[in-house]
N, C-alpha and C positions, 0 to 999 in steps of 0.2 A: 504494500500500500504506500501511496504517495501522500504527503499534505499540503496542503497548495490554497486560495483563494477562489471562493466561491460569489458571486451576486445576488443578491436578492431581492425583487421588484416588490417594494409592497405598500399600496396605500400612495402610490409617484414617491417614493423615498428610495436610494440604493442602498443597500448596508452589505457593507463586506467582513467577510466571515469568514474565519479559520477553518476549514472542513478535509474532510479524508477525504481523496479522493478513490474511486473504488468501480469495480468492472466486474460483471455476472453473469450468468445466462438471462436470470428473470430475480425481479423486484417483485414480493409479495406487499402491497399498501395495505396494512391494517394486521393483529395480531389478536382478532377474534378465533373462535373455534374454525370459521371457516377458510380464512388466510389461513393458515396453521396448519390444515390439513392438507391443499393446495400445495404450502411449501414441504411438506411431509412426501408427500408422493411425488411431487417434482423430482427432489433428494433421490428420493429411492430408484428412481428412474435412471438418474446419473447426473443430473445439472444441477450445479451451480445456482444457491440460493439464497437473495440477500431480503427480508420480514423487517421492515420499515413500520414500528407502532409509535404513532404520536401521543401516549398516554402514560405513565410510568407504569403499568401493569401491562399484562396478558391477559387475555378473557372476551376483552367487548363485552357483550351483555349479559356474561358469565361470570360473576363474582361471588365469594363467598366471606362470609365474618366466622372467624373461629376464636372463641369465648377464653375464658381466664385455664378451663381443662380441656380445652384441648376440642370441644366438641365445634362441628360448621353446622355453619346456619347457610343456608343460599340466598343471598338477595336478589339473588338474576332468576335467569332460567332455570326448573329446578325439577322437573319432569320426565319420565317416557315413561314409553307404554309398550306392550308384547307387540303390536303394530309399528316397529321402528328398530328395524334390525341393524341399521346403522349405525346409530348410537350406543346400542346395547354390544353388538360386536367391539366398538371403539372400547369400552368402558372395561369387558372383560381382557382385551389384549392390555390394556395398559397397566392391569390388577388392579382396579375399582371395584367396587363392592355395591353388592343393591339392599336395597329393602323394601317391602311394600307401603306405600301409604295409608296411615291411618283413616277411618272413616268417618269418628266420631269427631266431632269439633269442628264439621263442615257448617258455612251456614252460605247457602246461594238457593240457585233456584230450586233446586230439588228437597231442599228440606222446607221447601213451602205447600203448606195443609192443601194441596188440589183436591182431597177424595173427601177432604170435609169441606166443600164449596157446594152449590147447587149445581142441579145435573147440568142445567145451560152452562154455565161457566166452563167446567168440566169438560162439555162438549165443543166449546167453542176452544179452549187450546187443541183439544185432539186434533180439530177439523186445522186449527192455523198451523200445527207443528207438521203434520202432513203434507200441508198445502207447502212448507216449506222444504222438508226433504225429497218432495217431488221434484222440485226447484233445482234443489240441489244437485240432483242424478240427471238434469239437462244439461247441465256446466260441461266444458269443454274446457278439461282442466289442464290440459298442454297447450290450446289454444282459446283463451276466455272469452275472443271475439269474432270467435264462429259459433259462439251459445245462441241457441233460438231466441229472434228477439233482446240481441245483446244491449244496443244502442236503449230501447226501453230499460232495459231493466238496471243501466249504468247510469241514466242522467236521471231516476226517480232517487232520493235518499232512503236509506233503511228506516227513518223517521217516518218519512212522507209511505211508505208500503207499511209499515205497520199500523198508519192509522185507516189505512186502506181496509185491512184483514183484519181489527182488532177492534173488535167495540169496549168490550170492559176495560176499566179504566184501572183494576188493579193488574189483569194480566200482561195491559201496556208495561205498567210498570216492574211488573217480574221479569219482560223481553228488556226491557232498558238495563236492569240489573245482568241479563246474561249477557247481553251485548258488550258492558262496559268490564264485564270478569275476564271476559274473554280478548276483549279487542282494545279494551283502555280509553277508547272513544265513547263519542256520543251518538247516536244514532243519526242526528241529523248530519255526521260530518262526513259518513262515508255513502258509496253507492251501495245498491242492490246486488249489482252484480258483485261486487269485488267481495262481500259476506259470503253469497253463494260458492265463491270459488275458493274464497278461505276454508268455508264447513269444507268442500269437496276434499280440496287439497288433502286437510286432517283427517281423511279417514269418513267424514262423515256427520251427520248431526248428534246421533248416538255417543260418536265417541269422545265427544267433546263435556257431556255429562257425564261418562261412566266410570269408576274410578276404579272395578274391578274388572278390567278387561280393557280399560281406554287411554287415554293420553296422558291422563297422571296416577299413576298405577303403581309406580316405583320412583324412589330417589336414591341416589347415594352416598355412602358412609363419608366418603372423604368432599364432598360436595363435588358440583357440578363443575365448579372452575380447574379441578383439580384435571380434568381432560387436557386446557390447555398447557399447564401450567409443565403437566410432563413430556407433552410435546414440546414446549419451548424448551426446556432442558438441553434435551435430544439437538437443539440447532445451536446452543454455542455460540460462536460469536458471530454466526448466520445471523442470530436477532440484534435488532440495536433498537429499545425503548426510548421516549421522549426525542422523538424524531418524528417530527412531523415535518410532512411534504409539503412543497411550495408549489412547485413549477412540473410540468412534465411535459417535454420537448420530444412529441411522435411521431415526425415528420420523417425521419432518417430512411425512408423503403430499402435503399439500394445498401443504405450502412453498417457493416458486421455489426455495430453496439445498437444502432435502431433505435436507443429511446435515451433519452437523459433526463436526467432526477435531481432535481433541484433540492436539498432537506436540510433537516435541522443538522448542523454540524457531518453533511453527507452529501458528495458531488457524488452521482452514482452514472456510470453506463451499463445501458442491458439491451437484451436481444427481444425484450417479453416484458410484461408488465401483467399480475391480478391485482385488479382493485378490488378489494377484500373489504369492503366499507357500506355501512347502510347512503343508497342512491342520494338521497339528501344533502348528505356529508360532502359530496364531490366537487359541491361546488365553492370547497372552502380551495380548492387548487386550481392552479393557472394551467390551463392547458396551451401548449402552442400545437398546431393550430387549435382553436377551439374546436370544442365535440360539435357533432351537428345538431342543427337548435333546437330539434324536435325531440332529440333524443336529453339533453340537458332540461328544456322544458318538462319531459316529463319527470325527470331523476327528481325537479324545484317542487313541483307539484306532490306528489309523494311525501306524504305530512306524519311525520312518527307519533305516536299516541304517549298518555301518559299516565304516568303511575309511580306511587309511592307504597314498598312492601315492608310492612310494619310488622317486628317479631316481641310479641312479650313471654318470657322465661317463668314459672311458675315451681313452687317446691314440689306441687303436685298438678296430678291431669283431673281437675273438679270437674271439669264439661263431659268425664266418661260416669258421673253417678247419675246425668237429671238429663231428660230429652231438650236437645236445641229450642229454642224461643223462637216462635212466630212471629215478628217485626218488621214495621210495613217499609220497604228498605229506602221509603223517602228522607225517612227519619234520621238514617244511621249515614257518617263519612263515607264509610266502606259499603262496597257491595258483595265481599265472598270474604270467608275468613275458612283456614283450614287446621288439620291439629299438625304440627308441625314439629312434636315429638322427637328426640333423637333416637336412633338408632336401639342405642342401650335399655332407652327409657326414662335417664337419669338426670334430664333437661326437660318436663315438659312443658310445651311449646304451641302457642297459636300464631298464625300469622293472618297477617288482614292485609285487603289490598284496596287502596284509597285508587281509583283511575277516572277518568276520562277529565270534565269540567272540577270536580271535586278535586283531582292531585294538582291542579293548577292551581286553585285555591288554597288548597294547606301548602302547597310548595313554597309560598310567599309567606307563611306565618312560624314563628320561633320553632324550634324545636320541639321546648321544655309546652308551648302552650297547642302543639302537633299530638304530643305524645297524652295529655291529659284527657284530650279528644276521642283518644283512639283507645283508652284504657277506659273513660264513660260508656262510648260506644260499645267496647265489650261486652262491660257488666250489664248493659242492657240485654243483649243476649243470652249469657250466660252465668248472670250472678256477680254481688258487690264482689266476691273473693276476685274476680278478673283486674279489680282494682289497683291489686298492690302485688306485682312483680317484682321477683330479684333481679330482674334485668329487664329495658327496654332498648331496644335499638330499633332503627328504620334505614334505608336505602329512597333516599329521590333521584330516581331517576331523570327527573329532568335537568340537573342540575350537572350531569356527565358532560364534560365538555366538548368532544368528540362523539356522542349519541345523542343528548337532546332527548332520549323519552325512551318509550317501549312498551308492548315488546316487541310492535315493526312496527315497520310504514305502511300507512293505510292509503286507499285511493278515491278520495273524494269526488261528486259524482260527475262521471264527464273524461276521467282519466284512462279507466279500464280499456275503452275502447278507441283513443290515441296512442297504439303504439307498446301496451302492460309488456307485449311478451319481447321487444326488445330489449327489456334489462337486459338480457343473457346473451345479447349476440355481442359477438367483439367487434372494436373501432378501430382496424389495423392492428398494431403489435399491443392494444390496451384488449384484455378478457376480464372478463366480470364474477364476484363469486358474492358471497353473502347470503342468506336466508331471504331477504328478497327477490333472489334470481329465482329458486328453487322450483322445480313444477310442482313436487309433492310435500310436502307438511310445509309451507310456507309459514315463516316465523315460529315456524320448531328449532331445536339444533339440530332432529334429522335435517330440515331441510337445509341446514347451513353445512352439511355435512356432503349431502348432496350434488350440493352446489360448489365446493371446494376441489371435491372428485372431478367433476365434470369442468370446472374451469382449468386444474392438472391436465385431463388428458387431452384440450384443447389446444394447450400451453405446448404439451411435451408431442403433439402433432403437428405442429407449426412449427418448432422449432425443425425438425426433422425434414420437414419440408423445405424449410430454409437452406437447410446443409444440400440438402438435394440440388436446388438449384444452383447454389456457389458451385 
């Protein structure tokens, strides 16, 4: 490696800057689960890989907090399910450990009394959950805008179709509470379609409720982060943290190095580029030439959702002696709380998840006056004892400076059908990976998983091609 002077355009200022200068096959942008896997199977291939994360950690939307003994907690993503052999294969090669999810200490839509309502009520979600998985099984989940009636069902909002199909005003509001458990948004801010292809994507309407058999079925002993944390090992001084990219110069076609990388304290030439980054984020980089505007248009558009996951620590599990509380969940910050137990036992544990217009709201308010909120709210469900924790902690997600929210980008209404399934094509020597590209479980870490594979073997066929032609 050479050291030499690097420039840096930002804001009409030039600042010069001491940087390594450095040369590779392929620059991975971003050192979530899904760069990380990308540079994983690059490596193994045979090329030369340099994982460029602008944040002092590893993870992306994979974090976890590990307590005074030793036990994690996940603030991130913290899920899978027997449907998601991706994951579950990743987890055992690296010696991770599972365990099933507790069931008691859920409060969403399914611990709400439907079979003590009257028959009409009753009948009228049967008839609207149907009318929705029917929906669902239309979706054209590799291609969302060859779905029957896309253009319809992409500029109506999830808001505006549920008051379509939804006379009662309380089961309005149990779809609000699934909607925002699940998506972190608000019904009015996404389309019709892009819900329908998210259900499809995961497997389903089913599996998105079912915890013995569905998408949160299992967690892990060492947490969630802990995936990337032993891949990043494995890359050495492959990875450089608190580097974040400036500039990316794509223009070079005929040029063995093909891309130049402007970064923190990192002049980089390469052959290949993953941008490993939720679409949003891209526009924090200079691109020379710029991307094409349709394609940048819609990366802008693409609006991450949000949420704040609140864990309180208990001596004991009180919510496993008395049945969940019925509470109309206009009432409550949170719209899902789950038992969030460790492993052993010897932590137990709720978690609540404040999202859509409500984490916007507490995100702006103290901590200490966050945290009394979400410990009232409890006890509302579950009893004064919810009151007084040996430990509280939370994760705001909005406040990541590099994601901006979670747990993805959503496509508000009008976007689905401009172009969605471009994420995933490449822009010359730039390929795309993230949990947003992904065709299946979209904003899982299967899908980020996915999508990290399939940007690899994009990468390591291009490149091969390239030697072909020289």
């Amino acid at each position: 490696m050479q050291v030499g002077n690097a420039c840096v355009l930002a804001w009409g200022v030039v600042f010069i800057m001491q940087s390594t200068n450095m040369t590779c096959d392929v620059v991975v942008v971003g050192a979530g689960i899904s760069g990380l896997i990308a540079a994983r199977k690059l490596i193994e291939a045979g090329h030369d890989v340099l994982v460029l994360e602008a944040s002092h950690r590893v993870g992306g939307r994979l974090l976890s907090h590990v307590t005074k003994d030793g036990t994690v907690f996940d603030l991130g993503g913290q899920w899978l399910g027997p449907g998601m052999p991706k994951i579950s294969e990743l987890a055992k090669e690296l010696g991770l450990t599972t365990f099933s999810q507790q069931n008691a200490g859920r409060m969403d839509l399914s611990t709400q009394p439907l079979s003590q309502m009257d028959r009409l009520t009753q009948a009228e979600w049967e008839w609207f959950t149907a009318k929705l998985a029917w929906l669902v099984e239309q979706v054209n989940i590799t291609n969302p805008e060859a779905t029957p009636n896309a253009a319809e069902l992409d500029f109506v909002s999830v808001e505006e179709w549920k008051r379509q199909n939804l006379e009662s005003e309380y089961l309005r509001h149990l779809f609000d509470q699934l909607v925002r458990t699940e998506y972190t948004i608000e019904p009015k801010d996404f389309s019709m379609l892009f819900l329908l292809y998210s259900i499809g994507s995961a497997g389903g309407f089913e599996d998105l409720l079912d915890l013995d058999g569905g998408n949160h079925t299992f967690r892990l002993v060492e947490g969630m982060q802990a995936i990337c944390t032993r891949m990043a090992d494995a890359l050495g001084d492959r990875l450089r943290l608190n580097c974040s990219v400036y500039e990316i110069e794509h223009w070079h076609d005929n040029d063995s190095a093909g891309v130049r990388i402007v970064a923190e304290g990192a002049f980089v030439q390469a052959k290949r580029v993953v941008m490993a980054l939720p679409p949003n984020q891209a526009q924090r980089i200079d691109f020379d030439p710029v991307l094409p505007r349709r394609r940048m248009k819609l990366m802008q558009r693409l609006e991450m959702g949000s949420v704040i996951k609140c864990f309180a620590v208990y001596d004991r599990a009180f919510w496993l002696e008395k049945p969940t509380k019925a509470i109309d969940p206009d009432i409550l910050i949170f719209d899902h709380t789950m038992d969030a137990t460790s492993h052993d036992g010897k932590n137990p544990a709720l978690v609540a998840f404040i999202g859509g217009d409500d984490a916007v709201f507490w995100s702006d308010r103290p901590l200490e006056t966050r945290r009394r909120a979400v410990l009232e709210n409890l006890a509302m469900v579950f009893g004064d004892e919810a009151l007084y924790p040996k430990e509280y902690f939370d994760h705001d997600w909005l406040t990541e400076p590099f994601i901006g929210g979670g747990y993805q980008c959503y496509a508000p209404p009008g976007v689905m059908t401009g172009g969605f399934n471009e994420l995933r094509e490449p822009i010359g020597r730039l390929h795309w990976a993230g949990t947003e590209t992904a065709v299946y479980y979209y904003g899982y870490v299967e899908g980020a998983i996915e999508a990290g594979e399939r940007a690899a073997l994009e990468v390591a066929q291009a490149l091969e091609k390239d030697k072909a032609v020289v």
